[in-house]
N, C-alpha and C positions, 0 to 999 in steps of 0.2 A: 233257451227253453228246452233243448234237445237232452241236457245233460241232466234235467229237474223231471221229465218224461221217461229216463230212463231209472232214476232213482225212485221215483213213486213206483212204475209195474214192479220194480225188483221186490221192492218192501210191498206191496199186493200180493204177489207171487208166490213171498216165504209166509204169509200169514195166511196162505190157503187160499186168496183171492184171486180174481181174476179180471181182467177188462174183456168187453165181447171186440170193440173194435180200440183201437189207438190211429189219431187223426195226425198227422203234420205235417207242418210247412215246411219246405224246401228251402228257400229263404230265409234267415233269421238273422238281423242285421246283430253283428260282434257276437253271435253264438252259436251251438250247431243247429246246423237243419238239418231236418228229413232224412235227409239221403245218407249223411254220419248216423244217426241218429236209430235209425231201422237197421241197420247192420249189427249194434250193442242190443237192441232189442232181439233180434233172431237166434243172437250167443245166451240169453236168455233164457230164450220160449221160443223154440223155433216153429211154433204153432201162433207165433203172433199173428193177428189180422188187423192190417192197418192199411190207411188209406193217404195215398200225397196229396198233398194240396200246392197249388201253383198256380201264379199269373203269365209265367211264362210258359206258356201253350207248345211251343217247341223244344221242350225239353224233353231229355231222350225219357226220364223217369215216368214222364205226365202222357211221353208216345206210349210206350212199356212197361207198364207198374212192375210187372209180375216177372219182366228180367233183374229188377232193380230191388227185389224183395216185398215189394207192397201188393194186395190183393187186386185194389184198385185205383184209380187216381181225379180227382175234381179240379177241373180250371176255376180260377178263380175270374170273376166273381162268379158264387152258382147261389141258385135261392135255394131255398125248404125244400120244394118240390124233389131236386135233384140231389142233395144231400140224403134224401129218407130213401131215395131209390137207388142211390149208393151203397148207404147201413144196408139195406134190404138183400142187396145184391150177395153182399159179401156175409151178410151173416148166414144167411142160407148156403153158401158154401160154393157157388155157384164157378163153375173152372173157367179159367180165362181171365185177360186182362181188359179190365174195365175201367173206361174214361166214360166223363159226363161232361159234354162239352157245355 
């Protein structure tokens, strides 16, 4: 999915478009995650704002979004609640690296 994430923003991007947040997983069984994944995005639009997502709670990306290129980061599972106050977070621009546990 990593690879199909990064070809949608491109083709957004040259047609003038834009995403506010870009979400993903870290994880992606036989494809890239996250963490490939945000690197091709930042060679991009190094104004990307994107958020990790992960079950695994002690991952360096999920301790440190914002060393690993991401604005913020969600353990999974998170409900609504915690997702909107995520978007929120990060759309308003707000500095620092933010997890929702």
């Amino acid at each position: 999915m990593g690879l199909k994430a990064i070809e949608i923003y491109k083709k957004a991007k040259s047609l003038g478009r834009h995403f506010d947040v870009v979400l993903l997983d870290l994880t992606i069984r036989e494809g890239m995650g996250g963490q490939e994944a945000i690197q091709a995005l930042l060679k991009i639009d190094p104004a990307v704002k994107a958020i990790a997502m992960s079950g695994y709670i002690e991952s360096p990306v999920i301790l440190e979004p914002g060393r690993h290129g991401f604005k913020a980061a969600l353990e999974k599972p998170f409900d609504a609640g915690k997702l909107q106050e995520i978007l929120a977070l990060v759309m308003d621009g707000a500095p620092g690296d933010k997890a929702a546990p």
